[in-house]
ZAMARGU-4260 file (C-alpha; in steps of 0.2 Angstrom, whole numbers, plus 5000, padded with zeros to 4 digits):
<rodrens>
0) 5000/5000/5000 | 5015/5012/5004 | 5023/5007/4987 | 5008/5012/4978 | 5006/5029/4987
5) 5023/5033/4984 | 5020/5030/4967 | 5006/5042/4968 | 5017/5055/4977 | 5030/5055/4962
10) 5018/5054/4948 | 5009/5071/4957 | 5025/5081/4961 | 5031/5076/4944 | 5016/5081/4935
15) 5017/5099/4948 | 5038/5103/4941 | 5028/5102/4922 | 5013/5112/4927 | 5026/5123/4935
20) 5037/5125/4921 | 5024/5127/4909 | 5018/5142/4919 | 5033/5148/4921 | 5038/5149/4902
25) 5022/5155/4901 | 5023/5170/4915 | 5030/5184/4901 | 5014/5182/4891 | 5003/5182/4904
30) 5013/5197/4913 | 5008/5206/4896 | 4990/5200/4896 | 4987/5207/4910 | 4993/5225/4905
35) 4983/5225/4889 | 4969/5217/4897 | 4969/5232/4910 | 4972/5246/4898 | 4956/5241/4886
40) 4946/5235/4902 | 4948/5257/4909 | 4949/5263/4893 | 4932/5250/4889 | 4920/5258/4905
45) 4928/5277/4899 | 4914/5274/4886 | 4899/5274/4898 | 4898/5292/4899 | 4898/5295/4882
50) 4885/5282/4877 | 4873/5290/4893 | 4876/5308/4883 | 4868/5303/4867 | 4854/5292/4878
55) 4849/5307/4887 | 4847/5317/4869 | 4836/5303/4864 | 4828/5303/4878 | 4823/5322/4880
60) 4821/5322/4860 | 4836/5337/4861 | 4844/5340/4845 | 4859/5337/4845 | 4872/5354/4846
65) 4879/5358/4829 | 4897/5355/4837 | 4892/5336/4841 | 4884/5337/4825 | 4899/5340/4815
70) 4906/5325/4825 | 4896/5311/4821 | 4894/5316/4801 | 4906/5301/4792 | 4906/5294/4809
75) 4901/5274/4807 | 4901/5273/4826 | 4892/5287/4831 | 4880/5285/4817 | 4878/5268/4822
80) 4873/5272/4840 | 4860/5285/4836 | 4852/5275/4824 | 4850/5263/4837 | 4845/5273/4854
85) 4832/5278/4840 | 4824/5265/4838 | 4825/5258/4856 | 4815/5277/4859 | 4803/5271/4847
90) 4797/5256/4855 | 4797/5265/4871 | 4814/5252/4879 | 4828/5266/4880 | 4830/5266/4897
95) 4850/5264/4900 | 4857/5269/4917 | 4875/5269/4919 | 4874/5252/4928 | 4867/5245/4914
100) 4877/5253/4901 | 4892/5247/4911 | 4886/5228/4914 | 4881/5226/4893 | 4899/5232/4888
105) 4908/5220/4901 | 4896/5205/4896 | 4892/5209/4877 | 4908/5210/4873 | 4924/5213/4884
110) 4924/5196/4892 | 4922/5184/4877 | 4934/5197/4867 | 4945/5194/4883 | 4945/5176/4882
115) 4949/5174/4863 | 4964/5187/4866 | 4970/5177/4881 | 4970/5159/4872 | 4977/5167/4856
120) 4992/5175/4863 | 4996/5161/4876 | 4994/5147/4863 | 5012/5149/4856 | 5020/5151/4873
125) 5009/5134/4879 | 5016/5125/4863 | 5033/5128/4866 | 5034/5128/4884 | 5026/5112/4885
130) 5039/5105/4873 | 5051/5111/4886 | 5040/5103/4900 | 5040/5085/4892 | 5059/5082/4891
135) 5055/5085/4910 | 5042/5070/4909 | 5055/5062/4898 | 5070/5062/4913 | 5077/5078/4909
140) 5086/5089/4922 | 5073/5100/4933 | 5086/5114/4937 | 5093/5117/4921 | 5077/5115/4910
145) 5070/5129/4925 | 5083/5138/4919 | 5079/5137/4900 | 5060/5142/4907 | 5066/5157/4911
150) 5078/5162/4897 | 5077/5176/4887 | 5063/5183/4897 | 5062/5201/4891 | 5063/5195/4872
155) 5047/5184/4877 | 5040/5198/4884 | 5041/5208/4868 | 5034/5197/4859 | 5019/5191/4869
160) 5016/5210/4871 | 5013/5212/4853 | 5003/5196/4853 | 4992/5203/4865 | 4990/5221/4857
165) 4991/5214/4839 | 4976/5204/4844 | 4967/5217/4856 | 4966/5227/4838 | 4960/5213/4826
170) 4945/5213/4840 | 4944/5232/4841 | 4946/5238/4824 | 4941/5259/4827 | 4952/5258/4841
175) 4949/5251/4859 | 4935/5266/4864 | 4924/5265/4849 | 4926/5248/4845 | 4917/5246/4863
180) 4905/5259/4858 | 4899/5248/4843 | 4902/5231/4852 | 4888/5238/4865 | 4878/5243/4850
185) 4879/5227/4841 | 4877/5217/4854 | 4859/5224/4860 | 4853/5226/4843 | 4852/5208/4838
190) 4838/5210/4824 | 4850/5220/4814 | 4861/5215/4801 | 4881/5220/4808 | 4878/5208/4823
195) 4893/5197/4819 | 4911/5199/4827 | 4923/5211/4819 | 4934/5198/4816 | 4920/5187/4806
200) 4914/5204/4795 | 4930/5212/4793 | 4926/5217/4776 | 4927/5235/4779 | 4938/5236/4795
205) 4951/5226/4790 | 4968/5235/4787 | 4985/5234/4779 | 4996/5233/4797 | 4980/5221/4804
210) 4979/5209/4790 | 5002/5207/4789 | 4998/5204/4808 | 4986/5190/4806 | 4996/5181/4792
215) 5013/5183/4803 | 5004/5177/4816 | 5000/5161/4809 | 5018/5157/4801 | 5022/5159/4821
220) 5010/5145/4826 | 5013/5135/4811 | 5034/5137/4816 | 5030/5133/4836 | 5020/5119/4830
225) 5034/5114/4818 | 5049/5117/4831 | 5039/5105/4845 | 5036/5091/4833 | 5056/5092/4830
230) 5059/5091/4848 | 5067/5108/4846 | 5061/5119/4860 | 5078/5123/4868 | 5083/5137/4861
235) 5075/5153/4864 | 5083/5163/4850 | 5069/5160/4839 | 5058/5175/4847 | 5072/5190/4844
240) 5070/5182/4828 | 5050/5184/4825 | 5051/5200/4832 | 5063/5208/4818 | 5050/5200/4805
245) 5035/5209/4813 | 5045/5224/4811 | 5049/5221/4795 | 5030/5215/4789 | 5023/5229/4800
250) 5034/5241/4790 | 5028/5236/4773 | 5011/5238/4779 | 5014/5254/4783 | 5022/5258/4764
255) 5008/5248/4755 | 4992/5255/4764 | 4999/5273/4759 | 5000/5268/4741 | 4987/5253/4738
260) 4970/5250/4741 | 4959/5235/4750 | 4965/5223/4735 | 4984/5223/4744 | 4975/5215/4760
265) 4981/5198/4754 | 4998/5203/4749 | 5004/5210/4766 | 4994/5194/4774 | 5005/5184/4763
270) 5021/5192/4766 | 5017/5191/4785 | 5014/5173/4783 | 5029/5170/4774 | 5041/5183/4782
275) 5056/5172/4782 | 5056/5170/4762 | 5053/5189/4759 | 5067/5194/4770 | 5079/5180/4763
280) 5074/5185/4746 | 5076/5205/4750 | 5094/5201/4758 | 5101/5191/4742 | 5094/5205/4731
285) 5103/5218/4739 | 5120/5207/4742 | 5117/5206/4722 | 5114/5225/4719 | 5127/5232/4731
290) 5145/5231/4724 | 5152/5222/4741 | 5166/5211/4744 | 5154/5194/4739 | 5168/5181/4746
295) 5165/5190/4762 | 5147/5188/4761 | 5145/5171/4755 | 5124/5166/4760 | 5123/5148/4767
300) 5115/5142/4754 | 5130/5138/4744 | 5132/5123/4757 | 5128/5103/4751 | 5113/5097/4754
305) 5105/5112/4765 | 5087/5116/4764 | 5080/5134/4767 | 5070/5128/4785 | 5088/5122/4790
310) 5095/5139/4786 | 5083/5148/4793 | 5085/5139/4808 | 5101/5143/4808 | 5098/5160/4807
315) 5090/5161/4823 | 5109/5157/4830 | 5116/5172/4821 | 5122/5163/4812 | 5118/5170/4793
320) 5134/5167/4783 | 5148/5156/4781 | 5161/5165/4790 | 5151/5164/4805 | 5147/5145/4803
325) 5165/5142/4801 | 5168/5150/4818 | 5154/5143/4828 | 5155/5133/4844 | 5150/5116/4838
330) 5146/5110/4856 | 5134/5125/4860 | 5124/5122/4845 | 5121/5104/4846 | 5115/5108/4861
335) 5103/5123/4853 | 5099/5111/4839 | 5092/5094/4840 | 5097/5081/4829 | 5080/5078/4822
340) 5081/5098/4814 | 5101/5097/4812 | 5111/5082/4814 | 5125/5083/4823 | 5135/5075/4809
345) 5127/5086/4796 | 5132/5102/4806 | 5151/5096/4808 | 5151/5094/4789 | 5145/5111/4786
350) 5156/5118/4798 | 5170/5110/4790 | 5165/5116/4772 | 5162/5133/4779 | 5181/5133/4784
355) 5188/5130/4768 | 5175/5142/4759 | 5181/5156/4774 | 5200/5155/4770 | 5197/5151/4750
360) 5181/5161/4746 | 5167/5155/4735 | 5176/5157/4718 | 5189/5144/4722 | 5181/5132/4733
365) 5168/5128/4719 | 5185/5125/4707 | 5194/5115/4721 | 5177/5104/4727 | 5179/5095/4714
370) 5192/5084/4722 | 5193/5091/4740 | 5178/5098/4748 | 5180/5100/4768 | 5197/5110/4776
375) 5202/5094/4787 | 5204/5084/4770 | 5212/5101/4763 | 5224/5100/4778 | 5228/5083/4776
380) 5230/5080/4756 | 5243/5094/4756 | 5251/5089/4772 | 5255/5072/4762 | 5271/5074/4753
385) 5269/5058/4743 | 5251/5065/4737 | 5258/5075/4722 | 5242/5074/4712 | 5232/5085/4722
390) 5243/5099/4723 | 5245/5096/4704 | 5230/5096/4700 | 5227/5113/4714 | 5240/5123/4702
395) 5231/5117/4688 | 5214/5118/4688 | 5213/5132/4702 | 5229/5143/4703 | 5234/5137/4717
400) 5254/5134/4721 | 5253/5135/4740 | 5243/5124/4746 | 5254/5119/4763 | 5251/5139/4768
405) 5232/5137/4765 | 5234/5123/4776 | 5244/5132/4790 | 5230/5146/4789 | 5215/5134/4792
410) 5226/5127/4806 | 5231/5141/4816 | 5214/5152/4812 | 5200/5138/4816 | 5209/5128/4830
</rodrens>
């Protein structure tokens, strides 16, 4: 019997230390939640009063002063809200208190919104962490994966921040006051025909820097999905990463919306849902335009049997050419990088080719391939006196006529 509780002790405390991880990968997110849910939530009730102005002029059958008139002209909110008190006056049910006014925002819209922008911005955080969590189910080390749970903290911050605020808009497209203003006037007026969400009939609130949002945001959940089928939920430098490419999508929306209409929605939608590509793509453009020193730059994908997932992976390391493969600590980024995203073998190979490419440049690696490819057989060929072929065949076919110096530098420089 005492076997069987202690068995039931271990399963509990071991199922609390993954609960308690999870949370606290989780605690920057909900850190942020909590600030944006409190800003909206005050800025939500500032609405009562403004609402109980316009029900008062209904009410008393006042018209409205030419000021406020000037106001609500063009104004689909105000307009909205009139239209309804109007008809509420009509059939003799317009009678709002502030208490009333207060309780309909809070429970028409507010809480569910709430709850949609809590699950939606926690979701990547839950993935990821619970990744983290299960090599604890799985024997890993407590301490050090609580460590890893705390990692890069402020860079999670960030992120779940603009999670939380990106969402808080796609449900408040007007802005957080007015969009509460005609959440309360949909919800009451249920016979009418703009009942649905904003988020379902976005049709005309939908914007340029909302719609690269969405479509970033889904690559995100797509990638976090991605990453904890790979096993690879280690490494926390995948967030400075998404946040650069929110920048970069939230900057084009800002250029495209000044210069294109309603039919560039699903460009910036695709350009945030596919941010890795357009920056890859802008970034070999310009290393192509701009007369630089190409050996110097050379991109990653000049590397055998590497696909774009597995550079943009890499990447997230800094690590975004050659000369900076060819330097890497190999031990740290096996540890960063689990075999089933990088081998270990493949990113010793890499690094090796990466030497060789560093010392000899692009040009005439791809001439001495052909018969050497990676700088510890570079080293070793001209290192062998009896092995006149290869140096033959170097002076040959590449120029090359010091092959024992080239060998000395890859020595001495990557040690």
């Amino acid at each position: 019997m005492s076997k069987m509780f202690n068995k039931f002790l271990t399963w509990i405390q071991n199922h609390m230390k993954i609960l308690l991880l999870i949370i606290i990968y989780c605690i920057p997110c909900i850190i942020a939640l909590f600030i944006t849910i409190r800003v909206n939530y005050i800025r939500s009730l500032q609405t009562v009063k403004p609402i109980m102005t316009y029900v008062k002029y209904v009410q008393t059958e006042k018209d409205i002063p030419e000021d406020l008139k000037v106001l609500i002209e063009d104004n689909l909110v105000a307009e909205r809200l009139l239209k309804y008190l109007k008809i509420r006056k009509k059939m003799s049910k317009l009678h709002y208190c502030k208490k009333i006014i207060k309780k309909k925002i809070i429970e028409g819209r507010i809480f569910f919104d709430y709850i949609f922008i809590t699950v939606l911005s926690l979701l990547p955080f839950v993935v990821l962490g619970g990744g983290l969590a299960f090599k604890k189910k799985k024997g890993g080390n407590f301490s050090e994966l609580m460590r890893l749970a705390w990692k890069d903290w402020h860079m999670k911050f960030i992120v779940a921040f603009l999670l939380s605020f990106g969402w808080l808009y796609v449900f408040s497209p007007f802005g957080q006051g007015a969009s509460a203003v005609y959440g309360f006037v949909t919800a009451e007026d249920i016979i009418s025909t703009d009942t649905l969400p904003f988020y379902i009939d976005y049709k005309s609130h939908m914007t340029h820097t909302i719609a690269g949002f969405l479509g970033w945001y889904l690559h995100l959940l797509g990638y976090f999905f991605y990453r904890l089928y790979r096993g690879d939920v280690i490494s926390t430098s995948v967030y400075r990463k998404l946040f650069s490419k929110l920048i970069f999508v939230f900057g084009i929306a800002l250029i495209l919306s000044a210069i294109a209409t309603n039919e560039a929605l699903i460009v910036i939608f695709l350009i945030g849902f596919f941010p890795l590509s357009g920056i890859s793509i802008l970034k070999e453009f310009g290393l192509k335009s701009i007369s630089i020193d190409v050996e110097r730059k050379a991109s990653l994908s000049i590397l055998p049997g590497i696909s774009r997932w597995q550079i943009l992976r890499l990447e997230e390391e800094n690590i975004d050419s050659i000369p900076t493969l060819a330097t890497v600590n190999l031990d740290k980024l096996k540890i960063l990088i689990p075999d089933e995203t990088i081998s270990a073998k493949q990113l010793k190979l890499w690094i090796n080719i990466a030497r060789l490419i560093s010392i000899l440049g692009p040009d005439r690696y791809k001439c001495v391939s052909e018969f050497c490819q990676t700088a510890d057989s570079f080293i070793e060929k001209s290192k062998d006196s009896k092995d006149n072929e290869f140096k033959k065949e170097l002076k040959l076919k590449c120029k090359i006529s010091n092959p024992e110096e080239i060998a000395k530098l890859l020595s001495t420089t990557f040690t």
